[in-house]
C-alpha positions in Angstrom: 0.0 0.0 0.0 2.9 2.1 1.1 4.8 1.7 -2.4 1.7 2.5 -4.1 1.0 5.6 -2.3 5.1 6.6 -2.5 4.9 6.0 -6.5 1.9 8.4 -6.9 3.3 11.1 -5.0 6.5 10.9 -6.7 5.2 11.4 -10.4 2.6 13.8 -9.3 5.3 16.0 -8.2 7.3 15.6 -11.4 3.7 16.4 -13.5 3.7 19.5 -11.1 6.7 20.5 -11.9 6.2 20.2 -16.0 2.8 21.6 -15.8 3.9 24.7 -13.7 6.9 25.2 -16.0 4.8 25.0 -19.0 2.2 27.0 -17.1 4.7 30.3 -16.0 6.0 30.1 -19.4 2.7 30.1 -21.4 1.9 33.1 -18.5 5.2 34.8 -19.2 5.3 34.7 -23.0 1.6 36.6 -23.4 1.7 38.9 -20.0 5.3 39.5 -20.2 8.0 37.8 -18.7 9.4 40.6 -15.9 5.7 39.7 -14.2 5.6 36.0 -14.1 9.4 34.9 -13.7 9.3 34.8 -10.3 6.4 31.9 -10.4 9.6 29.7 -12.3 10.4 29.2 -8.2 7.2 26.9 -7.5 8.3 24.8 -10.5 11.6 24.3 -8.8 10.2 24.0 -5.8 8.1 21.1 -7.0 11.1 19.0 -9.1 13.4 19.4 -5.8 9.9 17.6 -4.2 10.5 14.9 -6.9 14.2 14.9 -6.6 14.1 14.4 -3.1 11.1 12.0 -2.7 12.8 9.6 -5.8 16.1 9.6 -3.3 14.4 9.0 -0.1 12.3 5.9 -1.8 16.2 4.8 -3.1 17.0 5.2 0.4 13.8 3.1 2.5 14.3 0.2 0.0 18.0 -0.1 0.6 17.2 -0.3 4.3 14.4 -2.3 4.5 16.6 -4.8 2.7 19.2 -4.6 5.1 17.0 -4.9 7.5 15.9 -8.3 5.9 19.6 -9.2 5.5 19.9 -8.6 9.3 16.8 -10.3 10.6 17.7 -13.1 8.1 21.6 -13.4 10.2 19.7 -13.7 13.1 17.3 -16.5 12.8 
């Protein structure tokens, strides 16, 4: 359930990001871009979400399997 939940978060962040980039740009290019660049924060915000979320995942599954390998030694 976990995984599930972890694997939708982590590509709604990265559709976030390209959506809000596409977004402020669309925004930028017809209002002018001195008014919305500023707004190219939130899609950096949102791809360091991704970036971050992708690394932690990497990180659990490395030690829930060492975790394994421990319990495993153990027994």
């Amino acid at each position: 359930m976990m995984k599930t939940y972890n694997k939708i978060m982590l590509y709604f962040w990265l559709l976030m990001a390209v959506f809000l980039f596409i977004a402020v740009t669309y925004m930028s290019i017809s209002e002018g871009f001195s008014k919305w660049s500023f707004y190219y924060v939130f899609a950096g915000i949102a791809l360091l979400m991704f970036i971050v979320r992708r690394w932690m995942i990497k990180r659990m599954d490395k030690h829930m399997k060492f975790l394994e390998e421990q319990k495993a030694q153990n027994e």
